[in-house]
C-alpha positions as CSV (number, residue, x, y, z in Angstrom):
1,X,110.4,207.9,105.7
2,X,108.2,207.5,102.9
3,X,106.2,204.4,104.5
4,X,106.3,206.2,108.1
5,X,104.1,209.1,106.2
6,X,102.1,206.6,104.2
7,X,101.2,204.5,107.2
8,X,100.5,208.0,109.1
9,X,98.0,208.8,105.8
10,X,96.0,205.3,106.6
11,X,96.1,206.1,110.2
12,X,94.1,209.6,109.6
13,X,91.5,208.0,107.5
14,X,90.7,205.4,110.0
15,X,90.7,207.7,113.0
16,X,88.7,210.4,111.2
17,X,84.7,210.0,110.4
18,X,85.6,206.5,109.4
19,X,82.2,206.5,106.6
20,X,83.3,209.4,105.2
21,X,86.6,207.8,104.3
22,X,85.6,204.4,103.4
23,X,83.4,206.3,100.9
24,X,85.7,208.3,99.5
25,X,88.5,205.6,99.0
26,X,85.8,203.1,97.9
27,X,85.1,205.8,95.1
28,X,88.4,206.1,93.8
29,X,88.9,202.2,94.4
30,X,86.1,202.2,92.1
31,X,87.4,204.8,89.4
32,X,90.5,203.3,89.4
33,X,89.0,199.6,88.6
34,X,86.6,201.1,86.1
35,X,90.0,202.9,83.9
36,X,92.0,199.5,84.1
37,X,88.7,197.6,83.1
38,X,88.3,199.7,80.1
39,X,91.7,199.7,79.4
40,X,92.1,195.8,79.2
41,X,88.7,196.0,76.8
42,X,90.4,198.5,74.4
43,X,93.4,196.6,74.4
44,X,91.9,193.3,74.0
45,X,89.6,194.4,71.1
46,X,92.6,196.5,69.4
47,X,94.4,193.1,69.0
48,X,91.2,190.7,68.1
49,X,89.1,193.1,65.9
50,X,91.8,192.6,62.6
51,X,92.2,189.7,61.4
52,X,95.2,187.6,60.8
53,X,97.1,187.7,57.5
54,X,98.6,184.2,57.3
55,X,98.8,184.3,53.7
56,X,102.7,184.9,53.8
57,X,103.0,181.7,56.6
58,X,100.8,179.4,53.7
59,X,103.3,180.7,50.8
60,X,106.0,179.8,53.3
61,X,104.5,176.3,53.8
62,X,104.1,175.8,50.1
63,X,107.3,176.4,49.7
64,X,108.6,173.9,52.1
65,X,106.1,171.3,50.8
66,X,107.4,171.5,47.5
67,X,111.0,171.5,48.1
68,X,110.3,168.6,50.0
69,X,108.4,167.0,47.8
70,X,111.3,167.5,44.6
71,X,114.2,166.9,46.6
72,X,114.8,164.4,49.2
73,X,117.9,164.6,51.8
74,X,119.7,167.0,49.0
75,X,119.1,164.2,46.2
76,X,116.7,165.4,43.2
77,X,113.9,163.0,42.9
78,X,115.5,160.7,40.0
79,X,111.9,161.2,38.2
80,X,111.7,164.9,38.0
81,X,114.3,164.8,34.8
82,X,114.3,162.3,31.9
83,X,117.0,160.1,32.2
84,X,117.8,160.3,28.1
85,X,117.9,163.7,27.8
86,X,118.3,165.5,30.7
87,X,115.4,167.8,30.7
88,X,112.4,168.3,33.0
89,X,109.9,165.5,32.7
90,X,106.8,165.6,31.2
91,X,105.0,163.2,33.3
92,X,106.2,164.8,36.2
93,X,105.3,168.3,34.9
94,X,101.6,167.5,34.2
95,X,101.0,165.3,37.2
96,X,103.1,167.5,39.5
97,X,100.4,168.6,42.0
98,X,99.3,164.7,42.0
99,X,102.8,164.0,42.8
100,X,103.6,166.5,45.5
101,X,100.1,165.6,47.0
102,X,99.5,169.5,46.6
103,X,95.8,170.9,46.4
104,X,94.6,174.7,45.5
105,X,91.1,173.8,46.9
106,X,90.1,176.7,49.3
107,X,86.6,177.2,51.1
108,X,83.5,178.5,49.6
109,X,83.1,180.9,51.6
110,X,84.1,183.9,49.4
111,X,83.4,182.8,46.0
112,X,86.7,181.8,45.5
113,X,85.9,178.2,43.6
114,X,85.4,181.0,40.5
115,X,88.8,181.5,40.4
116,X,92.6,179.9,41.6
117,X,93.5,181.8,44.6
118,X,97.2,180.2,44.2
119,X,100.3,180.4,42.2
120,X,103.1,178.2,42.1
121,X,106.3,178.0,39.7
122,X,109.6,175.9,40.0
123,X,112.2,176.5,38.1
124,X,115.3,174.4,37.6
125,X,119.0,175.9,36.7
126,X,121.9,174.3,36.2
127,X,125.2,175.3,38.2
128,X,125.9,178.0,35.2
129,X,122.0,179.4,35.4
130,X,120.8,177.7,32.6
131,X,117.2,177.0,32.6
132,X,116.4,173.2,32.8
133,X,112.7,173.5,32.7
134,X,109.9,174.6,34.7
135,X,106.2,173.8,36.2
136,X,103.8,176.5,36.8
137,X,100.2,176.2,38.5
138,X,97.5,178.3,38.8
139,X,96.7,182.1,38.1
140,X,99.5,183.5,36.8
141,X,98.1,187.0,37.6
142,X,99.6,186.6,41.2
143,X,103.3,186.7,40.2
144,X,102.7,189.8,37.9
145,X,100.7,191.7,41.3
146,X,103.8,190.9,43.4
147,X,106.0,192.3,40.2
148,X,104.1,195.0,40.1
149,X,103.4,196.3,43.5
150,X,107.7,195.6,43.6
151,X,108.9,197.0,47.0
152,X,106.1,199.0,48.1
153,X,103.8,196.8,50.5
154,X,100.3,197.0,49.2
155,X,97.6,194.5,51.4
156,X,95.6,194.0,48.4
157,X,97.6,192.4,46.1
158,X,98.9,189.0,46.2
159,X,101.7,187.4,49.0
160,X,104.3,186.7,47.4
161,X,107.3,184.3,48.7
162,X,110.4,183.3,46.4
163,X,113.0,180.8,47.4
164,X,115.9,179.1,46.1
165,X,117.5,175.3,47.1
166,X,120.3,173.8,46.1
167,X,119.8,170.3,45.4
168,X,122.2,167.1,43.9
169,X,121.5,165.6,40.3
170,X,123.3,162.7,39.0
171,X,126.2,164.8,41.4
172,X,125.9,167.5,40.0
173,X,124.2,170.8,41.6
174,X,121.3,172.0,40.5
175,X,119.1,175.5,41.7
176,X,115.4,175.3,42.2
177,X,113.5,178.4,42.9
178,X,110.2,177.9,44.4
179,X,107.5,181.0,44.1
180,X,104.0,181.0,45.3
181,X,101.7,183.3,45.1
182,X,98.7,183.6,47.3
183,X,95.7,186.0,46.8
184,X,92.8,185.2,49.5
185,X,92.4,189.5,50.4
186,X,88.4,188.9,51.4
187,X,89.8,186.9,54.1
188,X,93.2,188.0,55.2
189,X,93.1,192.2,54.6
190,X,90.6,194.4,55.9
């Protein structure tokens, strides 16, 4: 029924002053390819015009990189601790970001060379949450922002990501937590 009337519309229109019809359906053709045109623009410039804040994804990444780099196949690297006394290494703590093959170099784009735009601490705990040691790197003023700012989400502090690993040490288990802190707001918030 519906295409019976339909086909009877089309029918009118082509037997009635055929360039009176063309025009008008060539106008609306027209207005109807103009609305979706500036539809697909506004939608397309909506979603390119802000940028993306990756700064979670690179904390993320850190993280993996590190955990990596500490603990092989669920086995602590056998230099991370000193073998006479049990406690986090030295060597290993100072020469850490050597080690890991980790960099906080960023671009100088925003005048960031003037200060660390990274933060990264590992802790180690024994099975009973005993503190074995730790290594921290870079401004330590991106752990207090993410402290402070606590559950509310504000875009111009620091991202903050904070993980924990269980890894094996001489068979016994050991927790690592992993926070990084990443600041780069020029770039990532608007």
């Amino acid at each position: 029924m519906l295409m019976r009337k339909w086909e009877e519309f089309i029918l009118f229109f082509k037997m009635s002053n055929k360039k009176g019809a063309e025009k008008y359906l060539s106008i609306y053709w027209f207005m109807i390819l103009i609305i979706v045109a500036v539809g697909i623009y506004g939608m397309v410039s909506l979603y390119y015009n802000h940028p993306y804040d990756i700064r979670e994804l690179e904390a993320n990444i850190l993280v993996n990189k590190v955990a990596d780099c500490i603990s092989y196949e669920g086995e602590l690297r056998p230099e991370v601790f000193n073998e006479s006394n049990g406690k986090l290494s030295k060597e290993f703590e100072n020469d850490f970001l050597n080690t890991c093959n980790i960099t906080f170099n960023v671009e100088e784009e925003y005048d960031w060379g003037k200060r660390e735009q990274y933060y990264l601490e590992v802790g180690f705990y024994d099975i009973s949450l005993v503190s074995l040691g730790s290594i921290s790197k870079g401004e330590k003023t991106w752990k207090e922002n993410c402290l402070l700012k606590g559950e509310e989400e504000y875009e111009i502090f620091s991202k903050c990501v904070n993980k924990r690993f269980y890894s094996l040490y001489r068979n016994k288990p050991l927790l690592i937590e992993v926070f990084v802190g990443i600041r780069k707001t020029e770039k990532n918030v608007k």
